[in-house]
N, C-alpha and C positions, 0 to 999 in steps of 0.2 A: 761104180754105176755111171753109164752115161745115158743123156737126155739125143737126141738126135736133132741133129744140127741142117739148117737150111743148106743147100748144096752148094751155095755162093760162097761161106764161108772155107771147101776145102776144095782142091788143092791150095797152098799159101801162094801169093805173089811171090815173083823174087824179091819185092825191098824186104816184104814180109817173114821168108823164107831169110834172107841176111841176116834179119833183127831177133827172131827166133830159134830157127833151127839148129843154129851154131855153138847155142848154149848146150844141148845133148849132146852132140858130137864133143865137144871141148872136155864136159865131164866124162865122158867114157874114155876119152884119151887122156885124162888126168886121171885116172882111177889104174888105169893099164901101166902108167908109167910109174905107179904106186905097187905094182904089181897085185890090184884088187881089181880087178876087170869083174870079174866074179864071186861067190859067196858072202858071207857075212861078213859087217862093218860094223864099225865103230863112229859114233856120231860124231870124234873126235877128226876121221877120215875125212868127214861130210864138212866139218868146220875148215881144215887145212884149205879147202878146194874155195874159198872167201865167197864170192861175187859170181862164184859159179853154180855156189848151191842158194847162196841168198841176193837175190835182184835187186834189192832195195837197197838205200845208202845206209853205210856204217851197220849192215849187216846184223850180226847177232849185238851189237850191242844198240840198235834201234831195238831187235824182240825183247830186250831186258827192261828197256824202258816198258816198252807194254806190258812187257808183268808185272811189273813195279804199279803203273798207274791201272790197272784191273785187279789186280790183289789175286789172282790165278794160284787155285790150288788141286789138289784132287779130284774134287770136288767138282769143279767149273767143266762148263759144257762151253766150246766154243766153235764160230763158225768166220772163218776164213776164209774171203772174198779175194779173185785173183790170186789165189796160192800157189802158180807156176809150178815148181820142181816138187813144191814141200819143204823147201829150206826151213823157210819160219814157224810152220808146224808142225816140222821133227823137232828144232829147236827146244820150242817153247813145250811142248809136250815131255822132252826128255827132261826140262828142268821143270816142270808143275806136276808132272803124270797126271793133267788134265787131257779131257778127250776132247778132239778136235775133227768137223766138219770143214773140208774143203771145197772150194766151188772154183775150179778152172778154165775156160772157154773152150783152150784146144788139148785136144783128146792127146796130143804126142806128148807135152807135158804132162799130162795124168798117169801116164800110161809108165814114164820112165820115175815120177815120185810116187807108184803104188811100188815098184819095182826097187825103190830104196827105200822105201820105209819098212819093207819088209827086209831087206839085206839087215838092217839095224835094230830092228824086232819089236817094231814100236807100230804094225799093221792094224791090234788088236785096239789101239789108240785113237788112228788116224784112218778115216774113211773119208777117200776122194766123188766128187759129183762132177761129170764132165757136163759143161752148158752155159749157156748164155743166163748169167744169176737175169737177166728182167724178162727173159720168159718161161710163158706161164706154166711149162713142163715144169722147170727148176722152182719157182716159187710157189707149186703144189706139195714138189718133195722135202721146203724147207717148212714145216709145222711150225703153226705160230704160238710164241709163246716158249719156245721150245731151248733156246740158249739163254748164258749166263752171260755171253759177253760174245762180240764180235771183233776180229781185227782186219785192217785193209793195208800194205802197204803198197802208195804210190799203183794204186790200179779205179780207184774213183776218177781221175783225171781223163782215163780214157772214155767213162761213160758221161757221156750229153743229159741224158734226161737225168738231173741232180737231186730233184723232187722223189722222181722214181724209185732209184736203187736204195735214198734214205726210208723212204715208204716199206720198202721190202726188208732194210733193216730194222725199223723198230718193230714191225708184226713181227719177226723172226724171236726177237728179244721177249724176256721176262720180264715181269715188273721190275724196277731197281736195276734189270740188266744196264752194261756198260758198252757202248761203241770207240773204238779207239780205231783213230783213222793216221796214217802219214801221209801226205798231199800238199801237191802243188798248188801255190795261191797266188792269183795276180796282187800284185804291189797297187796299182790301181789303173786307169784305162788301159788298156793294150793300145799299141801300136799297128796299123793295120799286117805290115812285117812281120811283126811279132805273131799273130794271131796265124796268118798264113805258115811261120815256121812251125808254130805249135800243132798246126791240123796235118799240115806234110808231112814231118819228120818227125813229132814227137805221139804223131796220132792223138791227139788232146784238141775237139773241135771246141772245149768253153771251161773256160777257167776263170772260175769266180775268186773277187778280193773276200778279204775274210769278213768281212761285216755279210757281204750277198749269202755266203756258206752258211754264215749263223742261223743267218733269216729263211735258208733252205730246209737248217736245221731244229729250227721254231716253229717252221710250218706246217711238217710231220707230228710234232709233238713231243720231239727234246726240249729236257732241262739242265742244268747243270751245267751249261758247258762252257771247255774250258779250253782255248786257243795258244799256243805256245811258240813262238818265233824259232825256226831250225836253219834261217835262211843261212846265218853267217858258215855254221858249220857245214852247211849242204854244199855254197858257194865253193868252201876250198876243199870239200871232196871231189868235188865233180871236176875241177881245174887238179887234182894231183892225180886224180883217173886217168886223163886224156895225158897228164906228162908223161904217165908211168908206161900207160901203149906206147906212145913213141919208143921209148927207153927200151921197149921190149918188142922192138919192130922183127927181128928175127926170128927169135921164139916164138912170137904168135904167130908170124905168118906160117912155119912148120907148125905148129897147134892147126889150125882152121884155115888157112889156103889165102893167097893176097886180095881173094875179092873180099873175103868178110874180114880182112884186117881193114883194108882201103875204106867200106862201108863201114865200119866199128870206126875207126877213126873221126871223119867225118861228125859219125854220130855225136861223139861224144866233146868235141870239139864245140858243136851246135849247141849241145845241153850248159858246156860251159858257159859260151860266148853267152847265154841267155841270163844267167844267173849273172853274169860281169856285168848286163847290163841295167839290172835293178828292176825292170820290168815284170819280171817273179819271184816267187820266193817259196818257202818250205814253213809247212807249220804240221805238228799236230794235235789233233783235235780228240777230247773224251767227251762224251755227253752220255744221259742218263735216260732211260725210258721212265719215267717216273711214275708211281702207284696210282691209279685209279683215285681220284680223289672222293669223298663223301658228299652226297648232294648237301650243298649250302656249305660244306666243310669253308671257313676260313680261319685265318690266326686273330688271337684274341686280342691284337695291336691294332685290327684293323679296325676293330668297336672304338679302340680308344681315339680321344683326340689328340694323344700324343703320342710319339714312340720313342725309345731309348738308341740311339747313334753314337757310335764309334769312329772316328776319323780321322786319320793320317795321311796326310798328300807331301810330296818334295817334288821338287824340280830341279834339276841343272843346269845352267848355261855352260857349257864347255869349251874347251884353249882352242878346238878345232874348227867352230861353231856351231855347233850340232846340240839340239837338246834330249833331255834323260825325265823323263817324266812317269811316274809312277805312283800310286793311291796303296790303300787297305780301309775298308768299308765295310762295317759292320753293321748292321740292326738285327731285332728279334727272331727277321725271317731269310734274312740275306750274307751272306758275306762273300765280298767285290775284293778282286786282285785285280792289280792292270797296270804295266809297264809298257813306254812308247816312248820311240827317238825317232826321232829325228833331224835330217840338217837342214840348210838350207838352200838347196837347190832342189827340193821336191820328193829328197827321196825319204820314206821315213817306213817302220818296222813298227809293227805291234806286238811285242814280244812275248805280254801275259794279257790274258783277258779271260774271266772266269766268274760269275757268280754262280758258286754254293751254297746250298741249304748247311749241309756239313761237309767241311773243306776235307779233303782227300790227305791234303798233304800241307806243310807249310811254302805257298809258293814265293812269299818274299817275309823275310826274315827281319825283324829292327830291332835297335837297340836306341836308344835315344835321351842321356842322361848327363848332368853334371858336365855341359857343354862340349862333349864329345858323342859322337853318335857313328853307327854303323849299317849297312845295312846292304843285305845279300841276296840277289838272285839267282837260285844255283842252275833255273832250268835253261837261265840265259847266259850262265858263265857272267856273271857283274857283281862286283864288289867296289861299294862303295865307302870309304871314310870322312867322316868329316866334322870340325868343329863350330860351334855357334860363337858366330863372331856378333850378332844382337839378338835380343831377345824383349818381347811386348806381348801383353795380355791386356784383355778388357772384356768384358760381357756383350753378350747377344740379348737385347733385349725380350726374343721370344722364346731364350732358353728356359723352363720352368725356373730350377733352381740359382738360373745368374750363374753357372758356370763358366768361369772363363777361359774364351778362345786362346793357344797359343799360336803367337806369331812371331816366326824366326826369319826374319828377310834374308839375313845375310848368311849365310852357309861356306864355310869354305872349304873345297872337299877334290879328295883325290879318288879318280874314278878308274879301276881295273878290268879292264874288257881283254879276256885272255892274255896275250903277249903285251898286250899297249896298256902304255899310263899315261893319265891326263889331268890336269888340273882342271879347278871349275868353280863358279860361285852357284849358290843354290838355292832355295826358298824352302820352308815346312810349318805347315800349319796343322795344329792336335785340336782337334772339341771332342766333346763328350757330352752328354745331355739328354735331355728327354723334349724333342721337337714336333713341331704343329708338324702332319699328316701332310698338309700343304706346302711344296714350296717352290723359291726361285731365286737364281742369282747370276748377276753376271761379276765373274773376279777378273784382275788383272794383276801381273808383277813383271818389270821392267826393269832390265839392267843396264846405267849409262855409263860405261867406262869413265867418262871425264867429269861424272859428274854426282850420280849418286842411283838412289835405288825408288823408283814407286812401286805403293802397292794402294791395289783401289777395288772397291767392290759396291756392289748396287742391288739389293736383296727382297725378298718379303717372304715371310716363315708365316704361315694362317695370316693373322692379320697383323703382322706388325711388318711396319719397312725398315729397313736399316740399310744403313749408308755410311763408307770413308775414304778417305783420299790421306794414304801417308809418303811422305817424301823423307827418306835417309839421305842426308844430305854427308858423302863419302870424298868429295873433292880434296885431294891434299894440300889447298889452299885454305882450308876450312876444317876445323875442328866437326866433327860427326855430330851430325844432330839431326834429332828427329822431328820432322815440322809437320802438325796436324792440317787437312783443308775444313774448310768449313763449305756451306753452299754447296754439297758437291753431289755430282750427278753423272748417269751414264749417257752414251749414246751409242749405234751401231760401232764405231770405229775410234771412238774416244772416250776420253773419261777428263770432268772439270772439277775446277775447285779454288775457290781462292783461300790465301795461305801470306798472311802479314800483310793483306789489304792492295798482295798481286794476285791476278786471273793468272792460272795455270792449264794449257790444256796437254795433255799426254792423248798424244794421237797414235792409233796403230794402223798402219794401211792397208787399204782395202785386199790387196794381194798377202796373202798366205802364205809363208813357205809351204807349211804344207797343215790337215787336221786330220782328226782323229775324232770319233764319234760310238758311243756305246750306248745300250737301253739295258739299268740296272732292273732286271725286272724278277720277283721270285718265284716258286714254283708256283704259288697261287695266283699268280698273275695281278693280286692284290695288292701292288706294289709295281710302276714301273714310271721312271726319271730319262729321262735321256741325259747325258750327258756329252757336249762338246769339247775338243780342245784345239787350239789354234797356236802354232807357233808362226809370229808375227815381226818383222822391224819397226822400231816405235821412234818417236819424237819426241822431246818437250820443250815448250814452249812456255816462257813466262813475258806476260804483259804483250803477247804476237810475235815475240822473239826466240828463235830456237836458241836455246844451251847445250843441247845434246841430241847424242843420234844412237839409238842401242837395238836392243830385241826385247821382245816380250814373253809372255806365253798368257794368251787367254782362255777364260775357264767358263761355260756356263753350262748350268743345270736346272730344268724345269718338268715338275712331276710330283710324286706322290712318294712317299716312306713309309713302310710299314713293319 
């Protein structure tokens, strides 16, 4: 079916006609030199021909990921936004024999993926819609209510109105239905450069960092969602793309002619260079349409004045100086995944970010016993090992039952990010307990090579305050001892405390390497905390005299638990 298109959009430009056209031509002359110009195929045909039949990075084994994370089975009704050739839903069709809705802009793409989806005999599966998905022709013929899941890959980037096309995905969707997006995210301001190559050449006039997406995506009326960092492995796709054209300068130019090699080049070249320069990055994104709730429906935590909390946080400082920060956070109504690095020059990756009602999957993995502990990201490729080199417990005065907090300052752990290993010290802290509804706190933990470890925090759970200031003193002049502060208090940039009758202030400066910021909030919106994080260079000072000069990582959280 096609919708009819405003006259401006056809004939193509020629950059358009470059970026476009070349891809048909290349498969017909890839099919011919297979000696399959014509007749029936094999979907196995359609795989061999990689980045010819699927546009998006890492190809069919991105569509696997989306079946994996939509649970796609016979059953599922799906609609596929920007689906170019058909690559990804012949795919994903041949491995679910789920039926699948296409929506493609330009009619020559539809035209040549009704044309193989039938060579491969998957037609009765797959039904293409030629049109622009945000007008009103096409989002008549897409009935609301009407799928079990959507997938998009790397084609929201090109649509400006972001409010919009999510708007037209969640009516599309079922109750419980699923949206799985791959997409471009700025890392955080563009550069004006930046912005001008992305509207020029990559046709991408706004690209939101991932907190802005979330909030595009909370605005429509997703829940669940769940943000996943793809930058590192996108980065060295896109840089082993543009080698490989080079490498392959002769044979493309007989494939498709020196001007769409010269322009392909170029292109891809530009996509690298952007990705090297940290200025964007790859994520993708699941979120849920979630059920109509009951008027006055809330969780039965929210009566109460306490709720029952789960919580495991670690931190890194690593050989390189870059830090590894990661949570799991559980209540009644929530459960929070979230991993973030960053270094210290600015550049930093949100890698997991996710509150579930009921988690999908296991996104980070722990183990944590008998002074050795582990603990696996497998959507970010990280594995971390590491042993507790100290260990402190003490109660929260407004925990019901005096359950006591675990505190492991000192961590010593080796960290595996694909090919690279690196050493690192690290921090982790366990509670458990049933908490006042109200809270707030600001924490801090500092690492001073020469001298030892703070950890300090400044709190109120309902009505109680709580307050400490501890110093690991690790100098190897000095036997390891743990010195309590007393007096001790926060302030924007500092934290005080005296400790054997010296003034201690551990300073962190006003400049940032860089933060990191989340709203744990759940479906009933009966629950929502922000949370901050900061990684920081710090100081301390005993009696106005500095002893050390290290990094930090500060933590605060203010809001409600339910």
């Amino acid at each position: 079916m096609t919708i009819s298109q405003p006259a401006k959009q056809y004939p193509l430009s020629k950059d358009e006609a470059l970026i476009y056209d070349w891809r048909i031509h290349s498969i017909r002359q890839a099919l011919k030199q297979k000696g399959k110009a014509t007749g029936p195929l094999q979907i196995f045909d359609l795989q061999e021909l990689d980045h010819l039949d699927q546009y998006h990075y890492f190809g069919t084994k991105a569509c696997d990921r989306a079946i994996d994370r939509l649970a796609l089975s016979p059953n599922s009704r799906v609609l596929d936004i920007g689906s170019g050739i058909g690559g990804p839903a012949r795919y994903i069709s041949y491995k679910t024999e789920c039926h699948i809705q296409c929506v493609e802009l330009r009619k020559n793409f539809n035209e040549i993926a009704q044309e193989l989806t039938q060579r491969v005999g998957l037609d009765k599966r797959i039904q293409y819609l030629t049109g622009n998905i945000l007008s009103p022709q096409v989002i008549d013929a897409l009935l609301p209510g009407s799928f079990d899941s959507i997938i998009s890959f790397l084609s929201f980037l090109h649509i400006e109105n972001r409010d919009k096309i999510l708007e037209i995905c969640f009516s599309s969707l079922k109750e419980n239905g699923l949206i799985y997006i791959e997409d471009y995210v700025a890392n955080g301001p563009l550069p004006p450069e930046v912005k001008t190559t992305l509207e020029e050449v990559v046709q991408s006039s706004y690209l939101p960092t991932r907190e802005t997406y979330r909030n595009h995506l909370e605005r429509v009326g997703f829940g669940d969602i769940c943000f996943i960092d793809l930058t590192t492995g996108w980065k060295r796709w896109v840089k082993e793309r543009y080698q490989k054209l080079l490498q392959s300068k002769e044979e493309s130019i007989k494939l498709v002619g020196e001007d769409v090699y010269e322009h392909r080049s170029q292109f891809y070249q530009t996509i690298s260079d952007l990705f090297q320069s940290g200025n964007i990055g790859g994520s993708s994104i699941v979120a849920k349409k979630p059920c109509v709730p009951k008027i006055n429906q809330v969780p039965d935590t929210y009566l109460s004045s306490v709720t029952p909390v789960y919580s495991e946080q670690y931190h890194f400082f690593l050989e390189d100086g870059s830090l590894l920060a990661l949570r799991y956070f559980k209540t009644g109504t929530i459960e929070h995944y979230s991993a973030w690095w960053s270094d210290t020059k600015g550049y930093s990756l949100e890698l997991i970010n996710t509150s579930e009602h009921q988690r999908s999957n296991q996104h980070i993995s722990i183990t944590n016993n008998d002074g050795t502990g582990s603990i696996c990201l497998p959507e970010a490729n990280i594995e971390i090992q590491f042993q507790v080199a100290a260990e402190f417990t003490w109660a929260v005065p407004a925990e019901k039952n005096h359950r006591a907090v675990i505190h492991q300052p000192k961590l010593l752990c080796t960290v595996y990010t694909g090919d690279r290993t690196q050493k690192g010290i690290g921090y982790c802290k366990i509670y458990q307990g049933d908490y006042p509804k109200f809270w707030g706190y600001h924490f801090v933990h500092a690492f001073f090579p020469d001298y030892g470890i703070v950890w300090s925090a400044e709190a109120t759970f309902g009505q109680e305050k709580y307050n400490y200031f501890k110093l690991l003193n690790t100098s190897q002049t000095e036997k390891e001892i743990l010195l309590n502060g007393e007096d001790s208090y926060h302030r924007q940039t500092s934290a005080h405390a005296r400790i054997q009758d010296k003034i201690h202030h551990f300073k962190f400066d006003n400049n940032a390497f860089a933060t990191w910021s989340s709203i744990l909030r759940n479906q009933t919106s009966t629950m929502e905390s922000k949370l901050c994080l900061e990684y920081r260079p710090a100081i301390l000072e005993i009696d106005n005299q500095e002893v050390g000069e290290g990094i930090c990582l500060k933590e605060s959280c203010f809001g409600t638990i339910t």
